[in-house]
GUTIDREN-317331 format. One record per residue (C-alpha): residue number from 1; residue in one letter; x, y, z. Coordinates in nm, 2 decimals. Layout:
residues N
resi, resn, c1, c2, c3
NUM, A, X, Y, Z
...
end
This chain:
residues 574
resi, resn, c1, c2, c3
1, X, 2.75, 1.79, -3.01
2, X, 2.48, 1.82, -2.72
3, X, 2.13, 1.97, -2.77
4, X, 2.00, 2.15, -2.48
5, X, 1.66, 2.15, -2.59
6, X, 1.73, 1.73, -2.58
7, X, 1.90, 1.83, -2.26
8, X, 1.66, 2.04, -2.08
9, X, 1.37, 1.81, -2.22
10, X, 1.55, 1.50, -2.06
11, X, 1.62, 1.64, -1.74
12, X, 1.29, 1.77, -1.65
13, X, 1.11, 1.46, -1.75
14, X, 1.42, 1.32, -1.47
15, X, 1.22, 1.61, -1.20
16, X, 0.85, 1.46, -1.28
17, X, 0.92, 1.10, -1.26
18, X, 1.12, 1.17, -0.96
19, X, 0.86, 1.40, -0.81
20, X, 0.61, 1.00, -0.87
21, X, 0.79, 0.92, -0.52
22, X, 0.61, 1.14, -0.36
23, X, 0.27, 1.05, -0.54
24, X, 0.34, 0.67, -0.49
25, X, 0.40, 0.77, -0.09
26, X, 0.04, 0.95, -0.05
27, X, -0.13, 0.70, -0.23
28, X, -0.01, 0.45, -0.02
29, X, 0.00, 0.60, 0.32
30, X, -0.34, 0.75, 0.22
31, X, -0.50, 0.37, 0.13
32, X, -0.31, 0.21, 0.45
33, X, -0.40, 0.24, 0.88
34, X, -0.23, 0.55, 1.02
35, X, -0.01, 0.33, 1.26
36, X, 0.23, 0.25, 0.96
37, X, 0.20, 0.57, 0.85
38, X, 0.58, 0.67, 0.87
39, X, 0.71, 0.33, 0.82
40, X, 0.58, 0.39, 0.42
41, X, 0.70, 0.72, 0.41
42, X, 1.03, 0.60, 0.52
43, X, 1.06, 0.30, 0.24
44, X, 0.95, 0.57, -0.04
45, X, 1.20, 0.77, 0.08
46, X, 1.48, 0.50, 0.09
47, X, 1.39, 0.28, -0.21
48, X, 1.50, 0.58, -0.42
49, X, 1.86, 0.67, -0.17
50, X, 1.94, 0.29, -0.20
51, X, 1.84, 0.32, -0.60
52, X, 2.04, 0.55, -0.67
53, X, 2.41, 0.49, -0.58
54, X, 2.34, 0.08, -0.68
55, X, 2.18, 0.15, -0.98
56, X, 2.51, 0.41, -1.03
57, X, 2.73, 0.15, -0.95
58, X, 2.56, -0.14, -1.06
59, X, 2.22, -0.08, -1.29
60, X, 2.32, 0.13, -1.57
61, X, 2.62, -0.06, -1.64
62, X, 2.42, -0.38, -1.67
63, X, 2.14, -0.26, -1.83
64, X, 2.32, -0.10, -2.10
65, X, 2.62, -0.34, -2.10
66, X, 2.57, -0.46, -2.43
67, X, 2.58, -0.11, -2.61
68, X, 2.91, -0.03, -2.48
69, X, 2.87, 0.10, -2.11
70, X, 3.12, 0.08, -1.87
71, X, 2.99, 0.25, -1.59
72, X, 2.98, 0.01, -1.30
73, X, 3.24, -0.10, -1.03
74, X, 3.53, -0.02, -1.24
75, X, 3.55, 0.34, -1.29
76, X, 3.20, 0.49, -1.26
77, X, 3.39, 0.84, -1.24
78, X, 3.57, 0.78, -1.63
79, X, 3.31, 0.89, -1.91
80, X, 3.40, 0.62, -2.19
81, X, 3.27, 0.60, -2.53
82, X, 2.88, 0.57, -2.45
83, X, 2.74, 0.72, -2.79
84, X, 2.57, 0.39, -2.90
85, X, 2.30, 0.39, -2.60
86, X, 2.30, 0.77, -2.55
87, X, 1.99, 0.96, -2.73
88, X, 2.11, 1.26, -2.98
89, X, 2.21, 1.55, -2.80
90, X, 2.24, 1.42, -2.44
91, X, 2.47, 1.43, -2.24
92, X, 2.59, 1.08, -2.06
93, X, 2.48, 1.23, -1.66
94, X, 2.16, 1.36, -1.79
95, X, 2.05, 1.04, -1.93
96, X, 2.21, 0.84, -1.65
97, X, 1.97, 1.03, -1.42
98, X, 1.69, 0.95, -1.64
99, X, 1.70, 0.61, -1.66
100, X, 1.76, 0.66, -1.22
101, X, 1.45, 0.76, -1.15
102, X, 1.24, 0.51, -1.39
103, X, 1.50, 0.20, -1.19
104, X, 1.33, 0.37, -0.89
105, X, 0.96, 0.33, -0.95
106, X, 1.00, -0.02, -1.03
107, X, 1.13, -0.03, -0.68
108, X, 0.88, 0.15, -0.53
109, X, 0.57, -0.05, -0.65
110, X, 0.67, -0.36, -0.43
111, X, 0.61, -0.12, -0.16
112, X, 0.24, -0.10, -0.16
113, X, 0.13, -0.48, -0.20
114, X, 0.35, -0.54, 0.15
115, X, 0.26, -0.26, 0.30
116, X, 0.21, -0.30, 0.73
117, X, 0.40, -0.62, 0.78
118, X, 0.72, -0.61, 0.60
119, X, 1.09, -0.57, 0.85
120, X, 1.20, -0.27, 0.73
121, X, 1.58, -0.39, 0.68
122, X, 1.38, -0.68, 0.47
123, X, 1.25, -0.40, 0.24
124, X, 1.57, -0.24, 0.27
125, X, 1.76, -0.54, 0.12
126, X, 1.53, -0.65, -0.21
127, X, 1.43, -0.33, -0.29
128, X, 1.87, -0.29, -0.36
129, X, 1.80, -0.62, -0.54
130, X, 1.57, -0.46, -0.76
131, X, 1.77, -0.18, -0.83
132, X, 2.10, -0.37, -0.88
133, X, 2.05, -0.67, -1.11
134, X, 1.61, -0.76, -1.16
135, X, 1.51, -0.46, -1.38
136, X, 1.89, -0.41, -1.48
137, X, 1.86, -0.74, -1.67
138, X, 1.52, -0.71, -1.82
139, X, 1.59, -0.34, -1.90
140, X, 1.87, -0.41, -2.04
141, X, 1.69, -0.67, -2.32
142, X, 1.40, -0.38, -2.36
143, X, 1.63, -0.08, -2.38
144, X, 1.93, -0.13, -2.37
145, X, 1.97, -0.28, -2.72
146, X, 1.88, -0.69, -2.59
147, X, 1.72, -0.97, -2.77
148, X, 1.37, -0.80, -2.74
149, X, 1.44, -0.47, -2.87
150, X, 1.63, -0.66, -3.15
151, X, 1.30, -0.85, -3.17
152, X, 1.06, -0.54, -3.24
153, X, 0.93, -0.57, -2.90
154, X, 0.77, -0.23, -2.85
155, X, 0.78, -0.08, -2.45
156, X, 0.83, 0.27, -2.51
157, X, 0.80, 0.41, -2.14
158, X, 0.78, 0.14, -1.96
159, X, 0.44, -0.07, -1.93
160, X, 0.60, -0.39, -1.91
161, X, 1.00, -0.29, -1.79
162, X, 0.90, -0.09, -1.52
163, X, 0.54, -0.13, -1.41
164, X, 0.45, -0.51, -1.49
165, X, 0.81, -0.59, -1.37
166, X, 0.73, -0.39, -1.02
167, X, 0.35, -0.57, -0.99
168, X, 0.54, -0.92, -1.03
169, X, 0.74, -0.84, -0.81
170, X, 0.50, -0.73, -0.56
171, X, 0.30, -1.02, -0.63
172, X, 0.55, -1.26, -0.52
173, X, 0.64, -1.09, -0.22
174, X, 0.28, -1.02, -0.09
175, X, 0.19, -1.40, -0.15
176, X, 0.53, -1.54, 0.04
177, X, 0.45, -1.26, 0.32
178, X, 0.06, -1.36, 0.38
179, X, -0.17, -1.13, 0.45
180, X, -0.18, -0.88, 0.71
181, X, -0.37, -0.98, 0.99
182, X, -0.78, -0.96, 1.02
183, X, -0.80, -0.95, 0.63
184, X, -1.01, -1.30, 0.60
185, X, -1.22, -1.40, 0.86
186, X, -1.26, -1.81, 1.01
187, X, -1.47, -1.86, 0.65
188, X, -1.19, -1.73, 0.44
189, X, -1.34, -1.43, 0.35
190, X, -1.21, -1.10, 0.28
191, X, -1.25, -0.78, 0.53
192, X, -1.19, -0.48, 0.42
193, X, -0.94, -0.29, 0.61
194, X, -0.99, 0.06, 0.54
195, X, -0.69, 0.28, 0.45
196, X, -0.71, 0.64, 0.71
197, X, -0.71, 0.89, 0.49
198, X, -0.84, 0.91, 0.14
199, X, -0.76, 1.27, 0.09
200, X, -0.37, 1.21, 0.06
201, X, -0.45, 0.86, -0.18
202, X, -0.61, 1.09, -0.37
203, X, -0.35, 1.37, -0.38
204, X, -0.09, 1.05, -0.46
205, X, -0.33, 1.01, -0.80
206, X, -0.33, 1.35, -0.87
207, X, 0.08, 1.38, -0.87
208, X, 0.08, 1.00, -1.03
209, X, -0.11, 1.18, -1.31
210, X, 0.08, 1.48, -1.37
211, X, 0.41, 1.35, -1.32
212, X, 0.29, 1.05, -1.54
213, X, 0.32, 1.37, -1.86
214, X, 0.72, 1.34, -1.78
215, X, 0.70, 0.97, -1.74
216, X, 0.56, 0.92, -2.09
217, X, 0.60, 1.26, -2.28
218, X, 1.01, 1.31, -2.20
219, X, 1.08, 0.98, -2.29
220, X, 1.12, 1.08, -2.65
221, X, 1.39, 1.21, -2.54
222, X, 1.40, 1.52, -2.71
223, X, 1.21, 1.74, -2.85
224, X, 1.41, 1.87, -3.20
225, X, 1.24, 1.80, -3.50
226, X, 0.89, 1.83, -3.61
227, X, 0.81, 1.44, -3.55
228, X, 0.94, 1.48, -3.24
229, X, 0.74, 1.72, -3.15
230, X, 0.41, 1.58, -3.33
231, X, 0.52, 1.24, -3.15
232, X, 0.51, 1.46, -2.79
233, X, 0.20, 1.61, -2.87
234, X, 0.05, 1.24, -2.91
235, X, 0.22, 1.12, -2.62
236, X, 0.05, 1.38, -2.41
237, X, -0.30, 1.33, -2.53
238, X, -0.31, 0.97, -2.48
239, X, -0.12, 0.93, -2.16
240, X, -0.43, 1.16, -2.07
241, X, -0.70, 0.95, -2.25
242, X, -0.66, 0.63, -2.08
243, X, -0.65, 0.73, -1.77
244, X, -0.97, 0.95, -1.82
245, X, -1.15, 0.68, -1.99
246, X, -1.05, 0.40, -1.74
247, X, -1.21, 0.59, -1.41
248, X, -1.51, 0.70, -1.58
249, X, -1.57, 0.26, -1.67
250, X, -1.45, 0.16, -1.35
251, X, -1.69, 0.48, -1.17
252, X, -1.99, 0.25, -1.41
253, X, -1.90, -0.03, -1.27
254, X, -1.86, -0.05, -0.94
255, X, -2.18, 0.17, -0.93
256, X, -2.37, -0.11, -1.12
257, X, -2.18, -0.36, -0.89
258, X, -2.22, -0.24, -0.55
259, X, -2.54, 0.05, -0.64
260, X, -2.27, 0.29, -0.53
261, X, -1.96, 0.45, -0.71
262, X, -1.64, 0.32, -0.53
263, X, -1.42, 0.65, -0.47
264, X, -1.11, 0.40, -0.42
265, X, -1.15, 0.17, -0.67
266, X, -1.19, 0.50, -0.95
267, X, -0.84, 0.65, -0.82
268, X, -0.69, 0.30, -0.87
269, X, -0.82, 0.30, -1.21
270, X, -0.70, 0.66, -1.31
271, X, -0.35, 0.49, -1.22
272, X, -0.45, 0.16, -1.44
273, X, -0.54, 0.34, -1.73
274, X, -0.17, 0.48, -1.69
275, X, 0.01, 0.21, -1.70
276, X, -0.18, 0.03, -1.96
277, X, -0.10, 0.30, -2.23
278, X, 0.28, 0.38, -2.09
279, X, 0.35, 0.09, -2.32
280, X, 0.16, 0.23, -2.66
281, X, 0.14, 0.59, -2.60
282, X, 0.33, 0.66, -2.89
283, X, 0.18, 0.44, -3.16
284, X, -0.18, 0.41, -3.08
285, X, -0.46, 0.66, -3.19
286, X, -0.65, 0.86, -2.92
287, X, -0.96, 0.67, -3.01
288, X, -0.69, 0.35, -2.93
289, X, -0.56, 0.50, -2.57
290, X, -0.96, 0.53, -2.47
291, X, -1.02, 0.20, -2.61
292, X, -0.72, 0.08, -2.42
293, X, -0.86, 0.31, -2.10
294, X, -1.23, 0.08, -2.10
295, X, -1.05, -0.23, -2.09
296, X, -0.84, -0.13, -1.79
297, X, -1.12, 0.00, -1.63
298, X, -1.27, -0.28, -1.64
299, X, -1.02, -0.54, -1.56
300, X, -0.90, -0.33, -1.28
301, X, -1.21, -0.46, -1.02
302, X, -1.21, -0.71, -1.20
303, X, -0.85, -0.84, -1.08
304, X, -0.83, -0.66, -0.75
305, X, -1.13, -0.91, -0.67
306, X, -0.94, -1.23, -0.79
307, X, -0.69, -1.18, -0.59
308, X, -0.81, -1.07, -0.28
309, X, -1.11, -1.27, -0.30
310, X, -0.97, -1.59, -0.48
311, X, -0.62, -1.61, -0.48
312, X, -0.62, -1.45, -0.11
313, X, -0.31, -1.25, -0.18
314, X, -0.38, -0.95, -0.01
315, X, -0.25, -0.65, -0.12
316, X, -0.39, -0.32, 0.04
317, X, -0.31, -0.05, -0.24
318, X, -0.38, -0.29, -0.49
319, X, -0.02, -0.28, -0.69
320, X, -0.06, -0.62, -0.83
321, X, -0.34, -0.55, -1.03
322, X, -0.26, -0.12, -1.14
323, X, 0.08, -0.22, -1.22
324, X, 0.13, -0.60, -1.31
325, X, -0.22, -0.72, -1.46
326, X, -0.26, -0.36, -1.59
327, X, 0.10, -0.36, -1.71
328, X, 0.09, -0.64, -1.89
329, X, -0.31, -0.55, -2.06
330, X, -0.16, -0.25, -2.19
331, X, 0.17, -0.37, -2.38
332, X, 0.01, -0.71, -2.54
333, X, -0.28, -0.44, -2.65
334, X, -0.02, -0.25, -2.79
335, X, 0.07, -0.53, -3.07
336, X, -0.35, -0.50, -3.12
337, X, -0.42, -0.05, -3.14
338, X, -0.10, 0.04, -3.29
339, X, -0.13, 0.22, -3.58
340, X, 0.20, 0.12, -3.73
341, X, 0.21, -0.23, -3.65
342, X, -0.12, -0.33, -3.51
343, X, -0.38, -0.63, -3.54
344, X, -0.64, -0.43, -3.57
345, X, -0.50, -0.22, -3.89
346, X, -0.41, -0.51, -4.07
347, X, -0.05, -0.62, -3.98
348, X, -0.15, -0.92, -3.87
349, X, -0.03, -1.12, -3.57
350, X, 0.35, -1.12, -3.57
351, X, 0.40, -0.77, -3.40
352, X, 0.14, -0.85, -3.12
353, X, 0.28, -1.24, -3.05
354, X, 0.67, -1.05, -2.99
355, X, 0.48, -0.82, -2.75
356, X, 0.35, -1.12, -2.58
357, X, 0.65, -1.30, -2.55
358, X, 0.85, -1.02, -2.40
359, X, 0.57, -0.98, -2.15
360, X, 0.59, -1.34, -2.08
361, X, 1.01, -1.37, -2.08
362, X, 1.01, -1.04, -1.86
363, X, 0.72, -1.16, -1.60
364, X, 0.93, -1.53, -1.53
365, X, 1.23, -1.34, -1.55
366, X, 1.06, -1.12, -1.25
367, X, 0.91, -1.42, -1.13
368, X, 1.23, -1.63, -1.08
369, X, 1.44, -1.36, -0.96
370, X, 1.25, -1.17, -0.69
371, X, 1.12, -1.58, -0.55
372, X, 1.52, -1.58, -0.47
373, X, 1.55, -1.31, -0.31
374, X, 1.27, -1.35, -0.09
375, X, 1.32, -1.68, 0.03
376, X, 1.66, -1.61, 0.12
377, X, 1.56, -1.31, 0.33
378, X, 1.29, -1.51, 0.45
379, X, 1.49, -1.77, 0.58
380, X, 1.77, -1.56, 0.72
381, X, 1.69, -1.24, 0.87
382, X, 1.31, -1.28, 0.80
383, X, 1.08, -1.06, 0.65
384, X, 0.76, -1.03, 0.87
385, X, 0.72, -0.89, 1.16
386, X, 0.60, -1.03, 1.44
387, X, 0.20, -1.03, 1.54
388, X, 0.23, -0.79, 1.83
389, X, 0.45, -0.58, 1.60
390, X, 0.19, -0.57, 1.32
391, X, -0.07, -0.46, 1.59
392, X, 0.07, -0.20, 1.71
393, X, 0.20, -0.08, 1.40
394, X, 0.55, -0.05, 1.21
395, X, 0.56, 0.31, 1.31
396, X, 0.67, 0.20, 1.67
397, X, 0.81, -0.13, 1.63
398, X, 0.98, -0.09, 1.36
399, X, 1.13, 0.34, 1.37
400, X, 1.05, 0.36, 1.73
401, X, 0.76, 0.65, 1.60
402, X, 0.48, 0.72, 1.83
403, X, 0.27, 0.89, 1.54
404, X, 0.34, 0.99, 1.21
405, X, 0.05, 1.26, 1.35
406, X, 0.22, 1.43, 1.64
407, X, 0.00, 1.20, 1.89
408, X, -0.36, 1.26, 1.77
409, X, -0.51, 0.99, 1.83
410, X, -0.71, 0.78, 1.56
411, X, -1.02, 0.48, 1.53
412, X, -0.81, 0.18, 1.59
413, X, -0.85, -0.11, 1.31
414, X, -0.95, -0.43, 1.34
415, X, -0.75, -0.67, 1.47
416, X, -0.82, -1.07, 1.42
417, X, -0.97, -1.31, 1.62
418, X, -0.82, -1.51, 1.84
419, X, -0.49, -1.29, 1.82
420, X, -0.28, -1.41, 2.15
421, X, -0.19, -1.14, 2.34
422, X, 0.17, -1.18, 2.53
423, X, 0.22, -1.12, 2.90
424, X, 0.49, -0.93, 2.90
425, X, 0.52, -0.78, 3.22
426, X, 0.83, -0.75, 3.41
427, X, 0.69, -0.51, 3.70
428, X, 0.65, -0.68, 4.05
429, X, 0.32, -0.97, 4.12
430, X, 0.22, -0.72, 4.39
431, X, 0.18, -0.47, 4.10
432, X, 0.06, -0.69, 3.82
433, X, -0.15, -0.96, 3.95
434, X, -0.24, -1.27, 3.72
435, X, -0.59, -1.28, 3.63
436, X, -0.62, -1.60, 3.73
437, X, -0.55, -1.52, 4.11
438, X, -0.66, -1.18, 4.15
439, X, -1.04, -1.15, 4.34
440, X, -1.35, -1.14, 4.11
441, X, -1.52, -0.79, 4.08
442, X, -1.81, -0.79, 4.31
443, X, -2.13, -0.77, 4.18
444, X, -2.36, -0.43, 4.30
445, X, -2.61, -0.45, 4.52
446, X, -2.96, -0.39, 4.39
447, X, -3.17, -0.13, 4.53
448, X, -3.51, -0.17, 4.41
449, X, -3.60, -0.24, 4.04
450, X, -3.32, -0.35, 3.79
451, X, -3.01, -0.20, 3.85
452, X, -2.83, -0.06, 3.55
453, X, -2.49, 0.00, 3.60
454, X, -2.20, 0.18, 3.38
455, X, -1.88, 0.03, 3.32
456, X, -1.57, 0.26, 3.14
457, X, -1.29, 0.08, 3.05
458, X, -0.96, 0.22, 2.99
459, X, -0.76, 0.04, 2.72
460, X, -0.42, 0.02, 2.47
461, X, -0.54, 0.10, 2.13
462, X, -0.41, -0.24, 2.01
463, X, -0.67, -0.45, 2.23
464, X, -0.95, -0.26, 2.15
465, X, -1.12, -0.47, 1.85
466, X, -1.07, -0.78, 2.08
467, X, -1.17, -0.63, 2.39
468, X, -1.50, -0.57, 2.12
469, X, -1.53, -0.96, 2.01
470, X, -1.56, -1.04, 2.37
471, X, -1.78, -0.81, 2.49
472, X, -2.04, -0.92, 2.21
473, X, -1.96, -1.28, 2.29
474, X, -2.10, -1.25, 2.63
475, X, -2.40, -1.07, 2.49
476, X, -2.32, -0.70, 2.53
477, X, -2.51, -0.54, 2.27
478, X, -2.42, -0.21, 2.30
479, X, -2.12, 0.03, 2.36
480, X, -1.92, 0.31, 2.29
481, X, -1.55, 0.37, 2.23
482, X, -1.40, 0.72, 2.23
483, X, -1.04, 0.78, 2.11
484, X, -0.87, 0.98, 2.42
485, X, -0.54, 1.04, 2.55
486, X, -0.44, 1.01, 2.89
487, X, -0.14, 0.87, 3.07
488, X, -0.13, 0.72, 3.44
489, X, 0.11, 0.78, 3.77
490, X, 0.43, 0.71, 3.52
491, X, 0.31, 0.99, 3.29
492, X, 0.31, 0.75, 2.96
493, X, 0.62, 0.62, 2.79
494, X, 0.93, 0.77, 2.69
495, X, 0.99, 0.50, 2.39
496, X, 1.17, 0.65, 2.10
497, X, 1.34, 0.93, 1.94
498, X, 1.22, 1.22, 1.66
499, X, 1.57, 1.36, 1.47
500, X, 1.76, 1.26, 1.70
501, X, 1.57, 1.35, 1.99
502, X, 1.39, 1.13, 2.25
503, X, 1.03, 1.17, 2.26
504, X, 0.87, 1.22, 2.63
505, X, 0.49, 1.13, 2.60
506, X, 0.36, 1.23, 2.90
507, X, 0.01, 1.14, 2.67
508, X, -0.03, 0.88, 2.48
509, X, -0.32, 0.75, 2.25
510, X, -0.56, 0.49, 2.44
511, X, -0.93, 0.40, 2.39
512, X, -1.22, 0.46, 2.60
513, X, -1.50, 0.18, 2.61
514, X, -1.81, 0.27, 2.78
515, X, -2.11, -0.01, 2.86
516, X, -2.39, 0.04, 3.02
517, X, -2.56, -0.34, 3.18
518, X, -2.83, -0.47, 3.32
519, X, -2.88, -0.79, 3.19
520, X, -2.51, -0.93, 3.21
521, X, -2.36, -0.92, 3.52
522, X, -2.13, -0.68, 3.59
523, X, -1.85, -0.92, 3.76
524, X, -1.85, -1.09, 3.42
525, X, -1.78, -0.80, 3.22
526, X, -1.46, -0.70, 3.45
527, X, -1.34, -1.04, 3.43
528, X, -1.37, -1.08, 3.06
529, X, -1.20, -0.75, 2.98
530, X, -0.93, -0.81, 3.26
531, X, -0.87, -1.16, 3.04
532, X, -0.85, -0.97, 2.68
533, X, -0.64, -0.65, 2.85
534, X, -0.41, -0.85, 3.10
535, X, -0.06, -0.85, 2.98
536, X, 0.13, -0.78, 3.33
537, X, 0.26, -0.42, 3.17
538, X, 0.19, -0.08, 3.29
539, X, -0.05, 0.06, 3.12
540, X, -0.28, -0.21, 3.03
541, X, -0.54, -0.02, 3.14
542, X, -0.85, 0.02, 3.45
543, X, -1.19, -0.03, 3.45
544, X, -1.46, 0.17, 3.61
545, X, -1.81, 0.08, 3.74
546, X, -2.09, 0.35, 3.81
547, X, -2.40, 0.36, 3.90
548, X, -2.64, 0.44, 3.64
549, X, -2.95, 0.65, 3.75
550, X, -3.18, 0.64, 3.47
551, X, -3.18, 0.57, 3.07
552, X, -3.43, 0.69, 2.84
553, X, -3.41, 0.53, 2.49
554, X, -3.51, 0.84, 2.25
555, X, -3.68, 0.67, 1.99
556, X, -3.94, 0.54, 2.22
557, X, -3.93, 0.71, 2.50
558, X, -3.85, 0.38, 2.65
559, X, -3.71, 0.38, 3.03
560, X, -3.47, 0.16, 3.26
561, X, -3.43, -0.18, 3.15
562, X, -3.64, -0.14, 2.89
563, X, -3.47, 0.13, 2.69
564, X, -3.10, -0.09, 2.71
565, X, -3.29, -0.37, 2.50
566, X, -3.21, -0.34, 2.13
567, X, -3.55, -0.59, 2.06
568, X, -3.77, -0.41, 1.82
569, X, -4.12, -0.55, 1.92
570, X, -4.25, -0.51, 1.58
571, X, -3.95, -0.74, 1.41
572, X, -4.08, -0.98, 1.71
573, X, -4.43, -0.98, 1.61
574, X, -4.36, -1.07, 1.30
end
């Protein structure tokens, strides 16, 4: 006999935690460079379409095999006797599509720690692997009536099955994949490569959090009965707790840290503070879920700091820590604040030391499985792109995507030092002349005094950063870059296709350098930039010298030569 309250309740928690795909792609487009902008949206969108049919097909079955399930590769059409895993009241499709989009968010949170440097068919292939046998597996000994569950082991959304799963994953795959390029400098230190636009990481937060209601609150899966209903109201008020509790520590923190509130580092920890209490929601106390919310907000910088700082694993939404340190936090501290079975209301250590070992048995289960998978893409198709690919950005290389923008231009990121650039011209020698043979730039004549002379210099967005480096190392000390678009005689490129349509960009994206010398000669300048541009394409770029009548330096009125000098006299003095 089927419920539709149980129903209804099931299938819109199904709408929320599908509607976290969307939240999970702002965050991490938002926290990521705009160049790989539609190379993330694309791998949200597609983790979830290759989820579905294999987790049809192949998940549920597994996951659930040992209660009875047959859907799978035999008949996935033929409903069979599945009353033994299906909650009171609901109907097999409704549930089926439940347990979909939790298989999915797993999937998802891989994305994020290999975010601008992943092959997309790479992605492609062990996010399936995710989907069809990793969290299948584990699931099934969490939920689906396995050794754990048997065990008491206590997950009830899905702290440990679905997020600490996802985070080991991700770990794994961002430490095989090495960081992205630029993120540690010759000492080994981390750089921080600024995501473009916090506004949507912090719209992703905001749908985390409210889809995060359906996430924990629905999966009571039902709502007849008073307990039940009790239980939901719980559910609600501590899924909200945590979170709360965790950005206002973290806010503390990094403002005692760094004398200045981190606004990235808070939205991470309103997504920590989720995770952690997924696990517990049910059984612990609101004073519990904030207690549970200061420790993740704590650990949260805590970890992101070990592991990019440390460990060097560099993740750039920081997944590893939100959903597998977090993850894990959160269930073993469920065995400790739950009011039922809990340490810390005297029911001594037995409940906590099962949540512990399923945290541990589900982590080397993740550990083992997803190392597999990798290695073998790894060393077949491969699973990082290229250098030049990474520079540019996935968005071109890898979808053939101009902009994810419509072709507003955007401050380039840094790219590393000593990045080789490839001469890849194909265009006649009378057309693309080496370096190495063409005439040096003459130098100006002077005419009385010091001459000052201006140099612009027309240049791909990707060279920019080491057009920079070499500038500075030839004791430039001064400049400014514009973003611009323009396009020469060939009226830009006509590289890639938008639904089905090629894209004509008559104007594309470049950057525009201008330095005015007096000190360095102006022949070196050309010759250094024609060095760090020159890769025997169109559209490396030109340079352009003027001359420079007069600079007047405003804060002290300074003139000529003298105003180009950065020296301050005082600091000299002294």
């Amino acid at each position: 006999m089927y419920s539709s309250v149980n129903t209804i309740w099931v299938l819109v928690g199904a709408a929320l935690v599908f509607l976290m795909q969307a939240g999970f792609a702002m965050c991490e487009a938002g926290f990521t460079r705009a160049k790989n902008t539609g190379n993330i949206l694309m791998k949200n969108l597609m983790d979830f379409c290759i989820g579905t049919p294999t987790y049809w097909v192949l998940g549920f079955g597994l996951m659930f095999a040992g209660s009875g399930a047959i859907i799978g590769g035999l008949d996935p059409f033929v409903q069979g006797d599945y009353s033994a895993i299906l909650p009171a009241g609901v109907p097999l499709f409704a549930y089926l599509i439940f347990q979909t989009v939790f298989c999915a968010t797993s999937a998802t949170i891989v994305s994020g720690s290999m975010a601008e440097r992943t092959k997309f068919i790479s992605y492609c292939l062990y996010s399936f692997c995710i989907s069809a046998f990793i969290y299948p597996v584990s699931g099934h000994w969490i939920w689906g009536g396995g050794w754990l569950s048997q065990m008491g082991f206590h997950d009830f959304a899905g702290s440990t099955a679905v997020h600490m799963l996802g985070g080991v994953c991700a770990c794994i795959g961002a430490a095989i994949l090495g960081p992205r390029l630029g993120k540690y400098d010759k000492e080994g230190k981390p750089r921080a490569i600024l995501g473009h636009n916090l506004s949507l990481g912090a719209l992703g937060v905001f749908i985390l959090w409210f889809c995060w209601f359906g996430f924990n609150g629905c999966s009571t899966v039902g709502m007849e009965g008073d307990d039940t209903i009790i239980s939901a109201g719980l559910i609600f008020v501590t899924t909200n707790m945590a979170p709360a509790v965790a950005c206002v520590v973290t806010m503390v923190y990094t403002w005692i840290r760094y004398k200045k509130p981190d606004v990235g580092m808070t939205l991470n920890a309103a997504l920590a503070g989720l995770v952690a209490i997924t696990a517990g929601c049910d059984v612990v106390s609101p004073a519990g879920a904030a207690a549970i919310g200061v420790i993740a907000g704590l650990l949260l910088p805590i970890s992101v700091n070990f592991f990019d700082a440390v460990l060097k694993i560099d993740d750039p939404v920081g997944a590893i820590s939100v959903h597998g340190v977090c993850g894990a936090m959160g269930t073993i501290l469920t065995g400790v604040f739950s009011t039922s079975d809990g340490l810390l209301y005297g029911h001594g250590v037995h409940f906590l030391l099962i949540q512990c070992l399923g945290v541990l048995v589900t982590a080397a289960w993740a550990a083992v499985m997803i190392t597999i998978v990798f290695l073998v893409i790894k060393n077949t198709i491969g699973l990082r792109v290229s250098p030049e690919e990474e520079v540019k950005g996935l968005d071109l290389t890898e979808h053939g995507l101009l902009s994810a923008y419509g072709g507003f231009a955007f401050v380039y990121d840094d790219t590393p030092d000593g990045l080789p650039v490839a001469v890849s011209g194909n265009v006649p020698v009378k057309e693309a002349v080496p370096v190495e043979v063409a005439a040096p730039a003459a130098e100006p004549v002077l005419k009385g005094g010091v001459k000052l002379t201006k140099v612009d210099i027309l240049c791909k967005m990707e060279r920019f950063d080491a057009l920079k480096r070499a500038m500075f190392d030839i004791g430039i000390t001064g400049m400014t870059a514009s973003n611009v678009m323009g396009c020469g005689e060939q009226r830009g490129k006509t590289e890639g296709y938008f639904r089905g349509a090629k894209v004509e960009a008559t104007m594309l994206p470049i950057i525009q350098v201008s330095i005015v010398v007096s000190k360095v000669p102006v022949g070196l300048v050309v010759n250094i930039a024609r060095k760090v541009l020159y890769t025997g394409s169109i559209g490396d770029g030109k340079i352009f010298i003027y001359n420079v009548e007069n600079v007047v330096k405003v804060r002290t009125g300074e003139q000529g030569y003298d105003a180009l000098q950065d020296e301050d006299t005082n600091e000299l003095k002294k």
